[in-house]
C-alpha positions as CSV (number, residue, x, y, z in Angstrom):
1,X,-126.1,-147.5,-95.3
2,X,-126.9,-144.4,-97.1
3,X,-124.5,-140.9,-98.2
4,X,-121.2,-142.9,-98.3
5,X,-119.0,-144.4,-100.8
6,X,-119.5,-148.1,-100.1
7,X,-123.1,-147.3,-100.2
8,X,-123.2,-145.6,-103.1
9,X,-121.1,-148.5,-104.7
10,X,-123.6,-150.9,-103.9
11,X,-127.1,-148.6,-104.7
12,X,-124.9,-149.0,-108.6
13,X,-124.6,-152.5,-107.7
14,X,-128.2,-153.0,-108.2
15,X,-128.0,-151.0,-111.4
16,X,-125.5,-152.7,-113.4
17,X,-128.3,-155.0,-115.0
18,X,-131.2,-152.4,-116.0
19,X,-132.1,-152.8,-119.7
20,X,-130.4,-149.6,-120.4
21,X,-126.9,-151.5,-119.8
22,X,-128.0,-154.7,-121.3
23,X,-129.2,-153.3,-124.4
24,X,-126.3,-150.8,-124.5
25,X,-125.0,-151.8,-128.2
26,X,-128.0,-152.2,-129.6
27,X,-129.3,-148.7,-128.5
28,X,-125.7,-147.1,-129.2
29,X,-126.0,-148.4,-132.9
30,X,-129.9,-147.2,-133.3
31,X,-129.0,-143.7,-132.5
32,X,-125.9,-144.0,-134.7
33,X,-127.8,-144.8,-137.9
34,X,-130.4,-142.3,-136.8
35,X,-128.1,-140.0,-136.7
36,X,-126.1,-140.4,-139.6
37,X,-128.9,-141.3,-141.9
38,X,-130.9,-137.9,-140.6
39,X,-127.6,-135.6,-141.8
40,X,-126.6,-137.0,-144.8
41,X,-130.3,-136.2,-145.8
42,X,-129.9,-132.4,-144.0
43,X,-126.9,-132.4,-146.6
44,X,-128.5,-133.3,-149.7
45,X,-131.3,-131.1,-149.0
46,X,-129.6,-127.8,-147.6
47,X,-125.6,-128.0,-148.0
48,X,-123.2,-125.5,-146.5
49,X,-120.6,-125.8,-149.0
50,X,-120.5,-127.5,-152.7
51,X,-118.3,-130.3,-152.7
52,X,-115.4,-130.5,-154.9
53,X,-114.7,-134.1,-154.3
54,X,-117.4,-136.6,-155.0
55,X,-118.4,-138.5,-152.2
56,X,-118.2,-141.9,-154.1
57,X,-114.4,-141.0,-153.8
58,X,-114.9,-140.3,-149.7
59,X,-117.7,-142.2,-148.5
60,X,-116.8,-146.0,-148.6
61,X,-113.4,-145.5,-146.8
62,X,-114.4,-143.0,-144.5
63,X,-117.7,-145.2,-143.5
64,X,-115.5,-148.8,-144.0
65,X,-113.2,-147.2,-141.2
66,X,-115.4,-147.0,-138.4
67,X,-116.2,-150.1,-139.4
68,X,-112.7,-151.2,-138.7
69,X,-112.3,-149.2,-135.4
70,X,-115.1,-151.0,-134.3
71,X,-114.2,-154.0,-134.6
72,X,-110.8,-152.6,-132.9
73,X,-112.0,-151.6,-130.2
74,X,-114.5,-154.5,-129.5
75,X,-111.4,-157.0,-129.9
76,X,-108.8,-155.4,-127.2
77,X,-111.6,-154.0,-125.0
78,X,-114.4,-156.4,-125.1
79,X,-116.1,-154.1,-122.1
80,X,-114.4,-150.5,-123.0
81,X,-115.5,-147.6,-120.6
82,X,-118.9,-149.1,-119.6
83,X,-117.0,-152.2,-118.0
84,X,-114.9,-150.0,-116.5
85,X,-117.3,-148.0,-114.8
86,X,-118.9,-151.2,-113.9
87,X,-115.9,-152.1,-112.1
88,X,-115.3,-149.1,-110.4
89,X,-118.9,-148.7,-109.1
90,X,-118.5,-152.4,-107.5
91,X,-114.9,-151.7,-106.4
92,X,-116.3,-148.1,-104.6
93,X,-113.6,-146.6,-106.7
94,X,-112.9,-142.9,-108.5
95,X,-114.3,-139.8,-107.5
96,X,-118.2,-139.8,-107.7
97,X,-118.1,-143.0,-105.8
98,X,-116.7,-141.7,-102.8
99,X,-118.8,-138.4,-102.5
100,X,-122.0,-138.0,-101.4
101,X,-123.8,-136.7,-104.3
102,X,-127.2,-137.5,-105.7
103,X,-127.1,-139.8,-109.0
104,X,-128.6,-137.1,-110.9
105,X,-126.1,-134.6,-109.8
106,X,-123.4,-137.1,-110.2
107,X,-124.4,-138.2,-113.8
108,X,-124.3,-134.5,-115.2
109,X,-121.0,-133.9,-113.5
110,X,-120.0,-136.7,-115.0
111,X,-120.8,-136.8,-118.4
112,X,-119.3,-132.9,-118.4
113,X,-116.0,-134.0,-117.1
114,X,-115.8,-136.5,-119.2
115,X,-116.3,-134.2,-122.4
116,X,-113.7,-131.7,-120.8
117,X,-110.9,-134.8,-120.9
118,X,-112.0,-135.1,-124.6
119,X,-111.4,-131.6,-125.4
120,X,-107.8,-131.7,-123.3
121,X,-107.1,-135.5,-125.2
122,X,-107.9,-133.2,-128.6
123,X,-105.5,-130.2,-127.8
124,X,-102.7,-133.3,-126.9
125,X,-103.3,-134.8,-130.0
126,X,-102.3,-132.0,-132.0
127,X,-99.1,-130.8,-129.6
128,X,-97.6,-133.7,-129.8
129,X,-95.9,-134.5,-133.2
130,X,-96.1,-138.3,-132.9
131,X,-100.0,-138.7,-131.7
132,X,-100.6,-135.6,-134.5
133,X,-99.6,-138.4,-136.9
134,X,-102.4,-140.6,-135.5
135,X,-104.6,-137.9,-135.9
136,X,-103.9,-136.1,-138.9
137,X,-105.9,-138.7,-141.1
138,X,-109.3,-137.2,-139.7
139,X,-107.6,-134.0,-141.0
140,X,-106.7,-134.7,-144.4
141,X,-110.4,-135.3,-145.6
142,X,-110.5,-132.9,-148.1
143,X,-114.4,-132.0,-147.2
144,X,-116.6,-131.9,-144.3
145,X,-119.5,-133.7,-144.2
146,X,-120.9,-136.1,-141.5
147,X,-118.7,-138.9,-142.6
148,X,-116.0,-137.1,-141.4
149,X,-116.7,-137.4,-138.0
150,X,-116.1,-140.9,-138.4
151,X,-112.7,-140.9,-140.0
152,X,-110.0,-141.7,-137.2
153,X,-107.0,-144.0,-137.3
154,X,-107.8,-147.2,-135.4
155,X,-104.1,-146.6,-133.4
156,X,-105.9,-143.3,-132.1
157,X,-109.3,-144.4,-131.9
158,X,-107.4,-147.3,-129.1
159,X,-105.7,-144.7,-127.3
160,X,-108.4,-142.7,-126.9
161,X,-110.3,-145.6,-125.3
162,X,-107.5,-145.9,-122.3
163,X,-107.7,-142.3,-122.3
164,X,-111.5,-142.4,-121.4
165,X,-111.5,-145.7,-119.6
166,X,-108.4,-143.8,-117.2
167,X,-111.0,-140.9,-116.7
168,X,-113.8,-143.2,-116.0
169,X,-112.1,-145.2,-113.4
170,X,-110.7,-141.3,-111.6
171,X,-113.7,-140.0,-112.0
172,X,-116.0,-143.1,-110.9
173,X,-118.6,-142.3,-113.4
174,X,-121.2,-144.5,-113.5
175,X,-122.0,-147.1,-116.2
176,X,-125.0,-144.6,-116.9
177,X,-123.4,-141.6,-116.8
178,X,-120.7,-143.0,-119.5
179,X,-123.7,-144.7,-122.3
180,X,-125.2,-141.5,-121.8
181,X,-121.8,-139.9,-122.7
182,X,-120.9,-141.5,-125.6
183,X,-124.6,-141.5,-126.9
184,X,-124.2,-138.1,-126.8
185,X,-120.8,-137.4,-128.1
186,X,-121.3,-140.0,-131.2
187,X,-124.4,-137.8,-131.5
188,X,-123.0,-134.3,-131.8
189,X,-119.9,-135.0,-133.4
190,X,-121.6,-136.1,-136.4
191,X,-124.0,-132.8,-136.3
192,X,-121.3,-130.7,-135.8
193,X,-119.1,-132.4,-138.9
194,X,-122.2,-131.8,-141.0
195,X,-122.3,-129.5,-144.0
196,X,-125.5,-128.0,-143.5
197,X,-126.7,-124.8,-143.8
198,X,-128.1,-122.7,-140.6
199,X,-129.1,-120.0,-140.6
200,X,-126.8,-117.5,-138.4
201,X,-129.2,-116.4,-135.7
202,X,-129.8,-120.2,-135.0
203,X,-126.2,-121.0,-135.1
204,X,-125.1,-118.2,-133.1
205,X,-127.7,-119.1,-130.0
206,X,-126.7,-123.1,-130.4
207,X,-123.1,-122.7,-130.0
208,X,-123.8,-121.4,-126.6
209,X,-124.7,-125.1,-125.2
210,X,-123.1,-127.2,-128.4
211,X,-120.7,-127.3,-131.0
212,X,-122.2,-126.0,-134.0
213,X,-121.0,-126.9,-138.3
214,X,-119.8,-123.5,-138.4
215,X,-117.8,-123.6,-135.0
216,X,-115.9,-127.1,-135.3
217,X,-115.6,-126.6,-139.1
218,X,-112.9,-123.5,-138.6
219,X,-110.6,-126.5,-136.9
220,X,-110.7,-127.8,-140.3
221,X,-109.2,-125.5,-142.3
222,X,-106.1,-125.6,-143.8
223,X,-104.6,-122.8,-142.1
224,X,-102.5,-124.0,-138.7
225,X,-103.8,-121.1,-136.8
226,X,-107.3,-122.3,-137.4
227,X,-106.7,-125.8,-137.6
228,X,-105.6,-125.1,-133.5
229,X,-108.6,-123.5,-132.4
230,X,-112.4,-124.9,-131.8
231,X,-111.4,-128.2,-130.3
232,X,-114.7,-128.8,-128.5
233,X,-116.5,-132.2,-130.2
234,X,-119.6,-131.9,-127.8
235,X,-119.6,-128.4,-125.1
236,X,-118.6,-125.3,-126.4
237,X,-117.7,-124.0,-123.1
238,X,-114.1,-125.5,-123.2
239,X,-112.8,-123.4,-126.0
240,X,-113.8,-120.3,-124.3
241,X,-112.5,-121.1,-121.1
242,X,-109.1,-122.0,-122.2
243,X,-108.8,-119.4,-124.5
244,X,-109.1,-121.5,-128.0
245,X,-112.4,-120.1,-129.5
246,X,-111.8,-118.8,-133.0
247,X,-115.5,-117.1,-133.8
248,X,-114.4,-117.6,-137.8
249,X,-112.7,-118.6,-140.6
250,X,-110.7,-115.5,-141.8
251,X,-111.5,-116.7,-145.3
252,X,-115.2,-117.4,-144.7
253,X,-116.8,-121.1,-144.8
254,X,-117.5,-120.8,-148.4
255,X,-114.0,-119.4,-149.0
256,X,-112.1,-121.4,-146.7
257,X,-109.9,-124.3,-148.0
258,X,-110.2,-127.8,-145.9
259,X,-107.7,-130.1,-145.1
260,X,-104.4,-130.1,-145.2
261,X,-101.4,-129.1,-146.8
262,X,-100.6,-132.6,-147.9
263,X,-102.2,-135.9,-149.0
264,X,-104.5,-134.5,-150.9
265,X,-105.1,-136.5,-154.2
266,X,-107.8,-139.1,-154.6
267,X,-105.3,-141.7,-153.8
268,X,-105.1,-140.7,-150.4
269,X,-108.9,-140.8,-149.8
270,X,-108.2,-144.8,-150.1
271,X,-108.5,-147.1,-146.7
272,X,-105.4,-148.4,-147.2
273,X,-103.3,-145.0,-147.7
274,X,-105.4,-143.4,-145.2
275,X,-104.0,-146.7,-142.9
276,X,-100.8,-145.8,-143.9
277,X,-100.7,-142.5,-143.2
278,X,-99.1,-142.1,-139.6
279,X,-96.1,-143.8,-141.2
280,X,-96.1,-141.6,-143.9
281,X,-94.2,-138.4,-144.6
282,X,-95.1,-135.1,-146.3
């Protein structure tokens, strides 16, 4: 039967075993090293901002936690979101799985929806004091280089994933649509974290279609105001739309100070104090 929602649940039936799915970790982790290895050379070779902090004292604990959150996450949710939209495509379940939409249509819809629940999960984080706590250790890197964008508390990086697999299951994104996602995300999160210098004519025609160094690197400043603004990881578009675009830095990227207000001695840039840090005070 073609155009409805059991149809359409069975057409992603036949899907569920292309290589793409099967080979899902393996391709995830290629484009992660890619990725990472191609901007830690962009740094060494054309920097944004010197660094005041060596990244001997940064590096191992912000690379050993992701790491740890993988492991995490691969321990409670053996499947995460791809098994979930995997389920929902078999059950004929969420959104996408009940209209009649072309798969192409459907995967861009998707994978956009998807990004806008991460910029609304971002804007939560920092409302609410106690999830703020979770989050506040990717804050408190005192510098903002690709490694950065790897630096988040294992308690957070868990919610997160019930936060995504609930949108997957509403949405009824496809197990494609959600690879291509995360690719994608992982991807730009680390390009966007990099401190690498653009020139402004480039960066001012990127940020119309991606978060740029320049853009996501005001949400890192120590100044709350700041710090509350530019929550987009991946699209641009969200900021502007809900009104939380902050063009720049008052003080300038070179001027501007990073972090925040507390933990901010080498001690803190440890795993284990960086661990302990939602259960620490001021």
């Amino acid at each position: 039967m073609e155009g409805g929602g059991p149809a359409r649940a069975t057409r992603g039936d036949a899907r569920v075993n292309t290589p793409l799915l099967t080979n899902e970790p393996l391709i995830r982790l290629m484009v992660f090293m890619v990725v990472l290895l191609a901007m830690a050379a962009w740094e060494l070779l054309a920097s944004r901002r010197p660094q005041q902090m060596l990244r001997t004292k940064r590096w191992p604990a912000n690379l050993l936690i992701v790491v740890l959150d993988t492991a995490v996450v691969r321990l409670v949710f053996p499947l995460a979101a791809v098994g979930a939209a995997i389920h929902a495509q078999e059950q004929g379940w969420g959104l996408f799985n009940l209209l009649s939409v072309p798969d192409w249509l459907a995967l861009i819809l998707a994978v956009a929806a998807l990004d806008a629940a991460v910029y609304f999960q971002h804007r939560l984080f920092h409302a609410v004091p106690w999830l703020w706590r979770l989050h506040r250790m990717h804050h408190a890197d005192q510098e903002f280089d690709v490694t950065t964008a790897l630096r988040f508390h294992p308690l957070e990086i868990l919610l997160s994933m019930l936060i995504k697999i609930a949108a997957v299951l509403a949405l009824g994104a496809s197990p494609l649509a959600v690879i291509v996602f995360e690719i994608l995300l992982n991807a730009t999160a680390m390009f966007n974290h990099g401190n690498v210098n653009m020139p402004q004519r480039i960066d001012r025609y990127l940020r119309l279609f991606v978060v740029t160094p320049d853009m996501h690197r005001v949400h890192h400043s120590i100044c709350s105001e700041e710090t509350d603004s530019n929550f987009g990881f991946n699209l641009p578009w969200w900021d502007r739309l809900f009104g939380t675009y902050r063009d720049q830095p008052e003080k300038g990227h070179l001027g501007m100070t990073i972090g925040l207000e507390y933990f901010r001695t080498e001690q803190d840039q440890r795993l284990g104090n960086m661990l302990m840090q939602p259960f620490r005070t001021r």
